[in-house]
DOMAR-254993 format. One record per atom (N, C-alpha, C): atom name; residue number from 1; x, y, z. Coordinates in steps of 0.001 Angstrom, whole numbers. Layout:
N
- CA | NUM | X | Y | Z
...
//
This chain:
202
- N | 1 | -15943 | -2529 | -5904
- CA | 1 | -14890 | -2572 | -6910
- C | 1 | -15349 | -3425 | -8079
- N | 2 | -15047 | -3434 | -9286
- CA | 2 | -15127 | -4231 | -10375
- C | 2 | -15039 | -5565 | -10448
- N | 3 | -14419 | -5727 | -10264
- CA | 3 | -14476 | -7586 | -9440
- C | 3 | -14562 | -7676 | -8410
- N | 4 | -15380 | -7229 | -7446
- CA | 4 | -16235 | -7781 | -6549
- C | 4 | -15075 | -7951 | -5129
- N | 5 | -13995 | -7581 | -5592
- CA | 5 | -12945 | -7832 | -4210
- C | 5 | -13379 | -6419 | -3406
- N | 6 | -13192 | -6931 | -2202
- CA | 6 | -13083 | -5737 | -1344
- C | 6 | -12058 | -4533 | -1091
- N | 7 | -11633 | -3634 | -780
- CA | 7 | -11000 | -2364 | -1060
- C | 7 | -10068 | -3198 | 753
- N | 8 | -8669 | -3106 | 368
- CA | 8 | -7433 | -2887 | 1257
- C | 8 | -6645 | -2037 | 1603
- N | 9 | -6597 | -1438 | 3082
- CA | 9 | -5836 | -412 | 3512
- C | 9 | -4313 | -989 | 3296
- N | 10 | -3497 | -249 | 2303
- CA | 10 | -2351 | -371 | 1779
- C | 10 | -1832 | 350 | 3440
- N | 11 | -848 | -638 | 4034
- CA | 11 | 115 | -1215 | 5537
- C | 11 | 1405 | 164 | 5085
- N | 12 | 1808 | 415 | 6623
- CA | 12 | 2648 | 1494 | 5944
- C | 12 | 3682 | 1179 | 5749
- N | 13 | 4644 | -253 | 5639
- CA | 13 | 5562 | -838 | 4955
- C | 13 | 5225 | -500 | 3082
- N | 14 | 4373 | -911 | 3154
- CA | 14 | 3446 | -703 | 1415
- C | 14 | 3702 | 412 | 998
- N | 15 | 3566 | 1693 | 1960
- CA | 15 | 3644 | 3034 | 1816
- C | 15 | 4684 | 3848 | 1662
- N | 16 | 6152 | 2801 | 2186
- CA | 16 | 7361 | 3573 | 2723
- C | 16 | 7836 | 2921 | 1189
- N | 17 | 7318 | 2316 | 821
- CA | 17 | 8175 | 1090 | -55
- C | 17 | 7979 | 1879 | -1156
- N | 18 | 6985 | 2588 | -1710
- CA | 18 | 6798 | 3530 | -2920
- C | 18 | 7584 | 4981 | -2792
- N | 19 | 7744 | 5258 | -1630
- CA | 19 | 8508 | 6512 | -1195
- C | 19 | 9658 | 6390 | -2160
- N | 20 | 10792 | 8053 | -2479
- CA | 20 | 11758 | 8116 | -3195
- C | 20 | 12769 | 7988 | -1951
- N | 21 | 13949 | 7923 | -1845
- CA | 21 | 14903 | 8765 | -1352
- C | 21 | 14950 | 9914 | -1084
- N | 22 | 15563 | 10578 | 501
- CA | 22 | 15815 | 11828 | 676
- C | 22 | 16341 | 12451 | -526
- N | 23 | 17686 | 11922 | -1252
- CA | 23 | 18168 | 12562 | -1841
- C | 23 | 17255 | 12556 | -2929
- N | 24 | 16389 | 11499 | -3426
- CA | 24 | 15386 | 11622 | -4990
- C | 24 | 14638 | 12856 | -4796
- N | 25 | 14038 | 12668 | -3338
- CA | 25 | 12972 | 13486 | -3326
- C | 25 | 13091 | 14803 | -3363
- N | 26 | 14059 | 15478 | -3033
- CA | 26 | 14838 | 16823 | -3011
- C | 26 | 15146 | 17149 | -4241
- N | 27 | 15257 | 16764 | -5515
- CA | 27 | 15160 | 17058 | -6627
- C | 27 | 13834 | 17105 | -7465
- N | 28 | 12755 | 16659 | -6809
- CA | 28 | 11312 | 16773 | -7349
- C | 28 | 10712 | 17890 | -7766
- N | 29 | 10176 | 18245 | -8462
- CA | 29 | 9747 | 19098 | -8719
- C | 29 | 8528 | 19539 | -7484
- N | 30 | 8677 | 21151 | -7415
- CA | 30 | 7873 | 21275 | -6462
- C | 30 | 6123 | 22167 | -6729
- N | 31 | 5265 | 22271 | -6286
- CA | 31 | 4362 | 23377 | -6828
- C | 31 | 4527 | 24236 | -6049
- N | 32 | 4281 | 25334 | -7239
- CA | 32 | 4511 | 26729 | -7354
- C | 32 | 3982 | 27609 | -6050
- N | 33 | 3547 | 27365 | -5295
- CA | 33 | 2847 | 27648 | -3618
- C | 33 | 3841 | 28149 | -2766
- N | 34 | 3785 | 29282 | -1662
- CA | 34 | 4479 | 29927 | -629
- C | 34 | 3249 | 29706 | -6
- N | 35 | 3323 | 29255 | 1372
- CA | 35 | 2813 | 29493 | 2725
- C | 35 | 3095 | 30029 | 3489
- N | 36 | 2071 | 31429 | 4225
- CA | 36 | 2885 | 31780 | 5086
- C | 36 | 2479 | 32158 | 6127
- N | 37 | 3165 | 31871 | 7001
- CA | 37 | 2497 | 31837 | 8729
- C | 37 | 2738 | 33260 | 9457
- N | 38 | 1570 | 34143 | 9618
- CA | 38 | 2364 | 35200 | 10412
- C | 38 | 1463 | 35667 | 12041
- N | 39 | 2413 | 35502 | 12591
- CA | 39 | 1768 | 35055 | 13989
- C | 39 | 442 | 34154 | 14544
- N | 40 | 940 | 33048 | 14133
- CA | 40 | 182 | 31890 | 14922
- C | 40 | 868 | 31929 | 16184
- N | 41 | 211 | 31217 | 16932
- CA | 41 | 447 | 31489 | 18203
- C | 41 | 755 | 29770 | 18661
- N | 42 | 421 | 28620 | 18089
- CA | 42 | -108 | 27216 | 18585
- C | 42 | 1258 | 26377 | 17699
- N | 43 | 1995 | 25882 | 18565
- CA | 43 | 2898 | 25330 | 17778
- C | 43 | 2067 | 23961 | 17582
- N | 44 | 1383 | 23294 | 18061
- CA | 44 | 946 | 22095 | 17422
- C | 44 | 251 | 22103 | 15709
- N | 45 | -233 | 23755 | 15517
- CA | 45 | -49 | 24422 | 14102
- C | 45 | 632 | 24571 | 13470
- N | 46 | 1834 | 24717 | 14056
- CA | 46 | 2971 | 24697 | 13141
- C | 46 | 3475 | 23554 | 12269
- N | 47 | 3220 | 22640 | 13735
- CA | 47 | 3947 | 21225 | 12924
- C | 47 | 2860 | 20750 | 11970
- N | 48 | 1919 | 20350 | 11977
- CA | 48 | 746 | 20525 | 11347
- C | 48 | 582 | 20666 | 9624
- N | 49 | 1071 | 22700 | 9582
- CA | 49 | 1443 | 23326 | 9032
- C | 49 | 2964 | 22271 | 7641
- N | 50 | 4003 | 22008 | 8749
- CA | 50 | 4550 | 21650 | 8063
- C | 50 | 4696 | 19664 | 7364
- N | 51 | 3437 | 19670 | 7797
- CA | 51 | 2970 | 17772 | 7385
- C | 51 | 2371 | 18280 | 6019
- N | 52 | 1316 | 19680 | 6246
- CA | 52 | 605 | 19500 | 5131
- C | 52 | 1233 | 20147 | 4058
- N | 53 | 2641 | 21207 | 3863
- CA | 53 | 2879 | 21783 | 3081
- C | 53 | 3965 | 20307 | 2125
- N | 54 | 4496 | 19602 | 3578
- CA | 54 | 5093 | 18427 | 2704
- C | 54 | 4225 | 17600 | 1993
- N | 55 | 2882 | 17317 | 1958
- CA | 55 | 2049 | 16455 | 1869
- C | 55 | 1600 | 17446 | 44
- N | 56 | 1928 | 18469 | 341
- CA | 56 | 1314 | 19663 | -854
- C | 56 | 2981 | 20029 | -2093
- N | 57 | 3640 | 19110 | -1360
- CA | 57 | 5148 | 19574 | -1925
- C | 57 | 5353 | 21304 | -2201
- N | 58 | 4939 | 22202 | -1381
- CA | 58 | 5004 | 23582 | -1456
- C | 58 | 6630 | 24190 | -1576
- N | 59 | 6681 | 24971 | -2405
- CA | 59 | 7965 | 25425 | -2532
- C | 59 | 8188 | 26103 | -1185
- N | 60 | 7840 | 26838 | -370
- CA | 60 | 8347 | 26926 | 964
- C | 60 | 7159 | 27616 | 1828
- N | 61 | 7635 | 27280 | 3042
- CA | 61 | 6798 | 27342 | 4153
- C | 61 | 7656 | 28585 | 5112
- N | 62 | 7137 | 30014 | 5210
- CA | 62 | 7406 | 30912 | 5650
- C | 62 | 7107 | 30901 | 7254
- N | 63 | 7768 | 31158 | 8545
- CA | 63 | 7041 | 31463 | 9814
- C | 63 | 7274 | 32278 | 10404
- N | 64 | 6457 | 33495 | 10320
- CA | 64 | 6827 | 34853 | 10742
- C | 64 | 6404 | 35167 | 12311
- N | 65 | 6455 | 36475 | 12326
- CA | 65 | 6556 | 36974 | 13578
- C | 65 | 6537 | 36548 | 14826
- N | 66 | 5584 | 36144 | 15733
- CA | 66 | 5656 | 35290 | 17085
- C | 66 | 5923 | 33887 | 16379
- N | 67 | 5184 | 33700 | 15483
- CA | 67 | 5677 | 32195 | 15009
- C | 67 | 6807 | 31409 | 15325
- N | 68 | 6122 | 30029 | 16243
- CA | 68 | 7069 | 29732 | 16645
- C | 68 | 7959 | 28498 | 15518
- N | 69 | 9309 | 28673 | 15354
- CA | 69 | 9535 | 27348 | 14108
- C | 69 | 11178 | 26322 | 14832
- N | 70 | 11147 | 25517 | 13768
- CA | 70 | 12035 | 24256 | 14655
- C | 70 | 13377 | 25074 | 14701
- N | 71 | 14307 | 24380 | 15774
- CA | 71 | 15821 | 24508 | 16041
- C | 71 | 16383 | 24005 | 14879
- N | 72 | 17510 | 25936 | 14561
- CA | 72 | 17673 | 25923 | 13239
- C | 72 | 19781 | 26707 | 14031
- N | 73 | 20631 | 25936 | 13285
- CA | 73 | 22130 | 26638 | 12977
- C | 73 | 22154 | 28142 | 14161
- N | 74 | 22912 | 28319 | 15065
- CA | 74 | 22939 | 29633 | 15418
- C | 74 | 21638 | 30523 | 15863
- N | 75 | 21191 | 29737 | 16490
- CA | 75 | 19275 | 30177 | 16944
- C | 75 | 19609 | 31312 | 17571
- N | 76 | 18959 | 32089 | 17787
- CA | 76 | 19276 | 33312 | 18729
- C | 76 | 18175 | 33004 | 19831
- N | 77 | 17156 | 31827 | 20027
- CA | 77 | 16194 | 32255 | 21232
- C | 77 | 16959 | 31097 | 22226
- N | 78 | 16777 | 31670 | 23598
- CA | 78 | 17160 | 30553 | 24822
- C | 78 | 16946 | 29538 | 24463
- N | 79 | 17799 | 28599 | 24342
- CA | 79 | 17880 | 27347 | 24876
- C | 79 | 16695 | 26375 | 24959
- N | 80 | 16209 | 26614 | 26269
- CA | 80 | 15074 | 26066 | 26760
- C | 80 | 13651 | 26636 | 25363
- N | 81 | 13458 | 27655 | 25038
- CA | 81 | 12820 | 28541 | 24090
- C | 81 | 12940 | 27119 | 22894
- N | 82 | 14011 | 27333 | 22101
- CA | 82 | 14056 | 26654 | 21013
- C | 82 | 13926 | 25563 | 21147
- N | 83 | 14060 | 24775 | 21861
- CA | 83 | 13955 | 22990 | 22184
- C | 83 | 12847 | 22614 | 22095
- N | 84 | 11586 | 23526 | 23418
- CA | 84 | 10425 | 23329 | 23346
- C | 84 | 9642 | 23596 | 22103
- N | 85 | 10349 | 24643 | 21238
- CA | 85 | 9654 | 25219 | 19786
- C | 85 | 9784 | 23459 | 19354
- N | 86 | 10823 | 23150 | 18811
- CA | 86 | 11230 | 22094 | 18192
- C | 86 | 10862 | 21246 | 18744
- N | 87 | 10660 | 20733 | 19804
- CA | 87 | 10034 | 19092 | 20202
- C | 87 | 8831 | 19557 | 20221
- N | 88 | 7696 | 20481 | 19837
- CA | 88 | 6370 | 20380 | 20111
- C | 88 | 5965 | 20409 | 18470
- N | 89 | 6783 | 21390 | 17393
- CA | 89 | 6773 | 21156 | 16275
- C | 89 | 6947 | 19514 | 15531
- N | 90 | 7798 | 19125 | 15894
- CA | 90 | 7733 | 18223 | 15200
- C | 90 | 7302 | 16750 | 15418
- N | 91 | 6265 | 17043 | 17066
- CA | 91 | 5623 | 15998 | 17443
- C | 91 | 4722 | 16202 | 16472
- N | 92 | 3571 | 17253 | 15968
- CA | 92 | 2275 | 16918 | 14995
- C | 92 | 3425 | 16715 | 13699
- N | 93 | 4248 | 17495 | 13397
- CA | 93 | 5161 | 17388 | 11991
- C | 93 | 5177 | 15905 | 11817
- N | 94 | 5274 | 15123 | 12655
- CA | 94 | 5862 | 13344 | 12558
- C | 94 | 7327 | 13875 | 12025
- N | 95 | 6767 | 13257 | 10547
- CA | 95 | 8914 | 13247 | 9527
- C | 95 | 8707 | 14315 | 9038
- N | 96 | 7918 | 15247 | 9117
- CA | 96 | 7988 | 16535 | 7673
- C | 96 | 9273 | 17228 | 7769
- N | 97 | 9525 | 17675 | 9016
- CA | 97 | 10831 | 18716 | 8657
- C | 97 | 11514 | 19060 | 8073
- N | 98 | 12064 | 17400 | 7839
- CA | 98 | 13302 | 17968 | 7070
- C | 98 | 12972 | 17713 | 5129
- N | 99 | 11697 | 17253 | 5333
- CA | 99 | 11406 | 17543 | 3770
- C | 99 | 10673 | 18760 | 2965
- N | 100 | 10549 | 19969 | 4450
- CA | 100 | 9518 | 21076 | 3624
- C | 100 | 10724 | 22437 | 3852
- N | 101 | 10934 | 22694 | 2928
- CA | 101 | 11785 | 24005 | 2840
- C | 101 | 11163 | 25226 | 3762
- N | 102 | 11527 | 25750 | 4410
- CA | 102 | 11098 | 26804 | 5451
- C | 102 | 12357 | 28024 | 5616
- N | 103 | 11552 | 29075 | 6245
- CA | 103 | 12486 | 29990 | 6464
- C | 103 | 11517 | 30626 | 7728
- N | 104 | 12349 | 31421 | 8532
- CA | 104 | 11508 | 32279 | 9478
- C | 104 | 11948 | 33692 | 9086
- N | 105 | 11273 | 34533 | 9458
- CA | 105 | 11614 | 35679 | 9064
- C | 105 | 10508 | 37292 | 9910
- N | 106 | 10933 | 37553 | 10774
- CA | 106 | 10289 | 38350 | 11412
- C | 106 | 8733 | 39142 | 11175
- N | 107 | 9136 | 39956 | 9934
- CA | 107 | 8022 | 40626 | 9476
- C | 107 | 7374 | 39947 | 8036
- N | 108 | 6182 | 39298 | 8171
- CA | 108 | 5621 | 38690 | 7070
- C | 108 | 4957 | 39622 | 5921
- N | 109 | 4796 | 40716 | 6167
- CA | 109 | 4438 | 41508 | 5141
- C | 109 | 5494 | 42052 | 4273
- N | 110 | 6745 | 42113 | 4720
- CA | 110 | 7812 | 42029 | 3858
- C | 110 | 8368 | 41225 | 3017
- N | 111 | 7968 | 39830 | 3455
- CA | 111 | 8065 | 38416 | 2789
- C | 111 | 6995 | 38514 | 1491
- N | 112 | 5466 | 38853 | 2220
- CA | 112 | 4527 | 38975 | 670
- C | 112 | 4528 | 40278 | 337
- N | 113 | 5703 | 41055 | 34
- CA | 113 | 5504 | 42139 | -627
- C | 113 | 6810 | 41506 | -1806
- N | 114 | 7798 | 40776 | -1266
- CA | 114 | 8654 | 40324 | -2496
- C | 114 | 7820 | 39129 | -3207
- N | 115 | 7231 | 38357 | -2767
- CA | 115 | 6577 | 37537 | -3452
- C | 115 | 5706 | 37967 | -4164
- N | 116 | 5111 | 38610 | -4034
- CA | 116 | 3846 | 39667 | -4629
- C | 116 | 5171 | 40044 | -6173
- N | 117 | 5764 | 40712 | -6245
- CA | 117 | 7096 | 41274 | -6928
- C | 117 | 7517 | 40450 | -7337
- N | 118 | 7840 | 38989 | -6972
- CA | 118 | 8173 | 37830 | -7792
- C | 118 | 6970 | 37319 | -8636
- N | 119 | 5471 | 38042 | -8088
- CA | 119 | 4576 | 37787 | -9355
- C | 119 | 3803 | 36483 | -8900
- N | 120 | 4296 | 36361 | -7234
- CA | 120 | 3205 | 35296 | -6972
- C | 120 | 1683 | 36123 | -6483
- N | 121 | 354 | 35132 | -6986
- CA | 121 | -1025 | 35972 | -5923
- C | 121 | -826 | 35691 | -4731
- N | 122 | -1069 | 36883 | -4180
- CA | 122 | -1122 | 36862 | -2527
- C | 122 | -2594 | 36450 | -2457
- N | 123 | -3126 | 35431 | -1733
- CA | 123 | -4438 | 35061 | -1333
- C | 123 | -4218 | 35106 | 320
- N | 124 | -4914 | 36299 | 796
- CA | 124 | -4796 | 35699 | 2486
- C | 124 | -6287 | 35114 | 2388
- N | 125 | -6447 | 34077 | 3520
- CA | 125 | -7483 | 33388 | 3914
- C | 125 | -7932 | 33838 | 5026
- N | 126 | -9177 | 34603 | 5371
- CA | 126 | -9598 | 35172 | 6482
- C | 126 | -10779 | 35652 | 6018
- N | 127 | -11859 | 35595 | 7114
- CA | 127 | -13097 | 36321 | 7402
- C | 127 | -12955 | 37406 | 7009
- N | 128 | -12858 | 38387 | 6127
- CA | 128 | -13170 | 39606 | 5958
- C | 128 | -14430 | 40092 | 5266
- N | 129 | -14251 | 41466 | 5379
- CA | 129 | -15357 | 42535 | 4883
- C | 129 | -14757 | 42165 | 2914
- N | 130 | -16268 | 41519 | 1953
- CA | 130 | -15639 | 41907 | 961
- C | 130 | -14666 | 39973 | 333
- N | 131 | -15083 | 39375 | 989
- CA | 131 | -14138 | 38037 | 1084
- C | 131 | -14999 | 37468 | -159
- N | 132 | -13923 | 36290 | -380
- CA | 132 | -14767 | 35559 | -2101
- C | 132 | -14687 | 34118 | -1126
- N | 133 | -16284 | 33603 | -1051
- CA | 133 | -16086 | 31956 | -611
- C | 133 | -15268 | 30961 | -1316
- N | 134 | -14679 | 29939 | -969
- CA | 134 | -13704 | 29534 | -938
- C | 134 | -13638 | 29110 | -2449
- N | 135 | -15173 | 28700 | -2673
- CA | 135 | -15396 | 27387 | -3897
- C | 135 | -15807 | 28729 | -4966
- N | 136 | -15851 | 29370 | -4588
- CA | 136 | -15996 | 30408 | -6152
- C | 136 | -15032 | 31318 | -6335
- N | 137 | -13380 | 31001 | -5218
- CA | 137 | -12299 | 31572 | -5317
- C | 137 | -11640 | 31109 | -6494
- N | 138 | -10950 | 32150 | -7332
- CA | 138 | -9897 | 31317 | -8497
- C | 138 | -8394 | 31209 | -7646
- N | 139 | -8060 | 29717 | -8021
- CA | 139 | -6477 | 29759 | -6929
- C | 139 | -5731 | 29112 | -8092
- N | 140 | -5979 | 29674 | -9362
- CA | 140 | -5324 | 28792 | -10369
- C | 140 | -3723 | 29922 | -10637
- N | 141 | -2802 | 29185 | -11077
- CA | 141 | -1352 | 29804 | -10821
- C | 141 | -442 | 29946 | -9938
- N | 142 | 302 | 30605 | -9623
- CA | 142 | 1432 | 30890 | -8521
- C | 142 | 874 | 31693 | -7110
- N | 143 | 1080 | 31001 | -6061
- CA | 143 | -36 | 31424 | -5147
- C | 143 | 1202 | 32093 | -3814
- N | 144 | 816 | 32526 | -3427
- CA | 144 | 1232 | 33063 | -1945
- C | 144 | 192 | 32686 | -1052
- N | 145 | -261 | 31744 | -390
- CA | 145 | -1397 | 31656 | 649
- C | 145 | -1199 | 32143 | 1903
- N | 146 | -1451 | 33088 | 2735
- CA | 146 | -1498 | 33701 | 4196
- C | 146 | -2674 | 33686 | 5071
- N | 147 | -1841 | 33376 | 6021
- CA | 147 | -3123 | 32901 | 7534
- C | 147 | -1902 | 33156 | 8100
- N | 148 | -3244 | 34176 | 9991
- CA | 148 | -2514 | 34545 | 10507
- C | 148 | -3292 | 34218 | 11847
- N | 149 | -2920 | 35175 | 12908
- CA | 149 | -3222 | 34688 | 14019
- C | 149 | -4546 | 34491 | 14650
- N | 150 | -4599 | 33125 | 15396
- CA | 150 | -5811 | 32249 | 15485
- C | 150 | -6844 | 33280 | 16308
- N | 151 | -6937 | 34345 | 17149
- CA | 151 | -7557 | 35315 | 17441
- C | 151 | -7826 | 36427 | 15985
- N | 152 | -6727 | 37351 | 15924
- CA | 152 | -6458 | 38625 | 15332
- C | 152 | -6861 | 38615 | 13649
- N | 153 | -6606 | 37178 | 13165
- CA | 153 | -6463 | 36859 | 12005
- C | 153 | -5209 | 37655 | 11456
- N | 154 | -5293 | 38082 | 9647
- CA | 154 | -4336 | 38393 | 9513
- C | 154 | -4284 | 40099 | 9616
- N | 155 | -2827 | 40547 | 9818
- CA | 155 | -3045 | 42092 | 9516
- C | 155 | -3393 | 42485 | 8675
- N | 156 | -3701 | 43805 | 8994
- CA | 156 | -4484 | 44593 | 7750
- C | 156 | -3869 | 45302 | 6724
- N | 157 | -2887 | 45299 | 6774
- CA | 157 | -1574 | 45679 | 5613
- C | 157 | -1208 | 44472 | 4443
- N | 158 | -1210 | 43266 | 5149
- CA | 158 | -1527 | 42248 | 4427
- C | 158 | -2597 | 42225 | 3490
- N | 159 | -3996 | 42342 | 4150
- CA | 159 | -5586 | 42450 | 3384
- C | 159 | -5092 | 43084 | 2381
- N | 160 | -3901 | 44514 | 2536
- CA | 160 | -4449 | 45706 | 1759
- C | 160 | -3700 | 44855 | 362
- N | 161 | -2650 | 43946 | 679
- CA | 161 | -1512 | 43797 | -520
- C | 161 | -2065 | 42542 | -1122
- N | 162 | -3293 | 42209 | -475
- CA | 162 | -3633 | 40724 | -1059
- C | 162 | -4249 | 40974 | -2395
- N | 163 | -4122 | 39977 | -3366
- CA | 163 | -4682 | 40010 | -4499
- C | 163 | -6347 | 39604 | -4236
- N | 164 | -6614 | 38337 | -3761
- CA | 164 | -8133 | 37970 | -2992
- C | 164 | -7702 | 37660 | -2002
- N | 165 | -9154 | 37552 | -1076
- CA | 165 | -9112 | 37431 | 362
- C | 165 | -10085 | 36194 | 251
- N | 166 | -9652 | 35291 | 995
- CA | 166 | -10854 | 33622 | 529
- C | 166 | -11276 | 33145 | 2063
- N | 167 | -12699 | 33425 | 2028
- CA | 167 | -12946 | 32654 | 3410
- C | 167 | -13536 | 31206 | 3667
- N | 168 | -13777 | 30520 | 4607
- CA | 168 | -14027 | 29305 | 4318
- C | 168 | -15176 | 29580 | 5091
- N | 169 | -15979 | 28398 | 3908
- CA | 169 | -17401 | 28448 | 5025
- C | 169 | -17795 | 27493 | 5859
- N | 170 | -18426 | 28381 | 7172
- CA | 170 | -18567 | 27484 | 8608
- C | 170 | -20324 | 27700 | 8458
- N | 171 | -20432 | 26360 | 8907
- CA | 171 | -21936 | 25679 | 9325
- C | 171 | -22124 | 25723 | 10696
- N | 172 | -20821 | 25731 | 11570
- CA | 172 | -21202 | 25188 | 12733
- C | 172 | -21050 | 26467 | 13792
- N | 173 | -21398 | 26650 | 15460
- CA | 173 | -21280 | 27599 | 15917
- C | 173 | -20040 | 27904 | 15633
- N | 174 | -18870 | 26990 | 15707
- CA | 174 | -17520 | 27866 | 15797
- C | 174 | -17555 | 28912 | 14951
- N | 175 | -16960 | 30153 | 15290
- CA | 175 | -16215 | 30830 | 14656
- C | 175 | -16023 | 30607 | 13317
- N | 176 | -15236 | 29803 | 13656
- CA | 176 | -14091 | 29929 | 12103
- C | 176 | -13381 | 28200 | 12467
- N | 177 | -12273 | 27514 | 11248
- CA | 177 | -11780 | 26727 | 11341
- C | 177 | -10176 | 26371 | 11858
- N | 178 | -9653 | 25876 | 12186
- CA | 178 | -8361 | 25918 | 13010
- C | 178 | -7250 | 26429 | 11566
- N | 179 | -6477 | 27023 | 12152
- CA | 179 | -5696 | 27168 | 10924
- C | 179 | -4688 | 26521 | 9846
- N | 180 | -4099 | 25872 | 10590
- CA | 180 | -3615 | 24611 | 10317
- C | 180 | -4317 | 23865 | 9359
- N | 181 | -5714 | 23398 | 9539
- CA | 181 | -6410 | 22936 | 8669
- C | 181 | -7089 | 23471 | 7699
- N | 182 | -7387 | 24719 | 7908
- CA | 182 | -7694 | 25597 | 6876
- C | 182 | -6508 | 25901 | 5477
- N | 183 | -5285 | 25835 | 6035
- CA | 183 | -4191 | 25397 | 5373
- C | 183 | -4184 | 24652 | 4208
- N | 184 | -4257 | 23102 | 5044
- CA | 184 | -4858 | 22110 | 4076
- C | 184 | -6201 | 22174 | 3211
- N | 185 | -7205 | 22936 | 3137
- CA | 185 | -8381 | 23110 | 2997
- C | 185 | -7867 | 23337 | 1688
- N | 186 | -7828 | 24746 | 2170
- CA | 186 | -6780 | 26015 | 1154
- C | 186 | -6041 | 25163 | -180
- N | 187 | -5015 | 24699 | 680
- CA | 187 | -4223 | 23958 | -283
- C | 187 | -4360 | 22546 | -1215
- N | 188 | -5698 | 22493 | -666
- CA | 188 | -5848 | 21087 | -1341
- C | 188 | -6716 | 21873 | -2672
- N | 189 | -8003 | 22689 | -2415
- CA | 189 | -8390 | 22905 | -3356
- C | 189 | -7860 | 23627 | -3959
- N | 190 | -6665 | 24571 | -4043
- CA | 190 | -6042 | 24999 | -4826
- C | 190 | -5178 | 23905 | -5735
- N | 191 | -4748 | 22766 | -5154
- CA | 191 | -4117 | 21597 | -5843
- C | 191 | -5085 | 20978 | -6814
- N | 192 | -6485 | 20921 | -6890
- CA | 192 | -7093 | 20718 | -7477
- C | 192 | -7579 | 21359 | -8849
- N | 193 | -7608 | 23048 | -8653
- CA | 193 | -8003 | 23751 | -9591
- C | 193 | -6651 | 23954 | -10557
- N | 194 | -5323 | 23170 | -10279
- CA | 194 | -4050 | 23613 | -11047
- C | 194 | -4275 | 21883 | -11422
- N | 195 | -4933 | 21459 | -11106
- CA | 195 | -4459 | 19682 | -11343
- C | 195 | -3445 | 19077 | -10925
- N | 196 | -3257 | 19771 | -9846
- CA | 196 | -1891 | 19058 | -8773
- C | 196 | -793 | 19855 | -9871
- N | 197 | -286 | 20810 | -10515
- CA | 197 | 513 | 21400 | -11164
- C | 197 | 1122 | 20698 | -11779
- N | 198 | 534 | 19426 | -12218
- CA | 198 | 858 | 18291 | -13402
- C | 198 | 2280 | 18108 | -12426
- N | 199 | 2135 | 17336 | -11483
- CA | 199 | 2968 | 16895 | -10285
- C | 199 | 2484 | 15515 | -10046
- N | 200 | 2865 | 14604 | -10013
- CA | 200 | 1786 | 13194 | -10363
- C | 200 | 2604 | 12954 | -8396
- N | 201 | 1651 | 12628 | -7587
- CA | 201 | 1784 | 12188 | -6481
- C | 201 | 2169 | 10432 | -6267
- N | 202 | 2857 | 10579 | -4725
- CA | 202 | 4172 | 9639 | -4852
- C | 202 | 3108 | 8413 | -4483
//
């Protein structure tokens, strides 16, 4: 550092203390971003999912088909079903929940076919035939980002409606990267190429 002091991990009293209010923070402006989950299979992804879309202030976080998402008003799944959704979600979530706007919604290609129509880019993120690496992807503007299931990836009706398809590149034997974090990957360098959407972080 410039004067010679050493660099301090700011204590998370330090951290809570800069925080807004529920109610401040709910009036923030949000960036222009849809996420959307369509059949993940790993709820510890989910919650995950919803740390980093709060962490990205994303206008909403979609969880489609098998996707499992938290206990919500009038649930229609058993009991036992929704509890476990919800206490396994929002063990990786920590506090996100109730600060990332979400919806579930069965069929996710119906979700990015109105968004697509509202004029957001659909970018799914997946290994495909034809894919643009990540760092020579343009993610500048109103984004739709899609990732799908941690086997299957995403459907192929999706591919067909995507504007680009962005893969991330792996060095290592795995496969591919967890999705969840690819998420964040995704979303960070897209936060970067908009300049955080002139959103000054808390």
């Amino acid at each position: 550092m410039p004067d010679g002091t050493r660099p301090r991990a700011l204590s998370t009293a330090e951290l809570v203390a800069r925080k807004p209010g529920p109610e401040e923070f709910a009036r923030l402006p949000r960036a222009p971003v849809h996420a959307v989950f369509s059949n993940v299979r790993g709820l510890a992804n989910v919650g995950l999912a919803f740390r980093v879309c709060d962490n990205l202030r994303v206008e909403r976080l979609w969880l489609c088909g098998i996707t499992g998402y938290p206990l919500r008003e009038d649930d229609p799944r058993p009991p036992e079903i929704a509890e476990r959704c919800d206490r396994e979600i929002r063990r990786t979530a920590v506090m996100a929940v109730p600060f990332v706007p979400w919806s579930y919604e069965p069929d996710a290609v119906e979700v990015v076919k109105r968004l697509k129509e509202e004029g957001y880019r659909v970018v799914a993120v997946e290994q495909a035939e034809g894919s643009i690496p990540l760092f020579s992807a343009d993610l500048r503007g109103r984004l739709c980002l899609v990732f799908g299931h941690e086997r299957l990836g995403v459907e192929a009706e999706i591919l067909k409606l995507a504007d680009a398809v962005v893969e991330l590149p792996v060095w290592g034997m795995a496969n591919s990267i967890n999705v969840a974090m690819a998420l964040a990957i995704v979303g960070f360098e897209a936060a970067r190429q908009n300049a955080g959407w002139g959103i000054p972080p808390l």
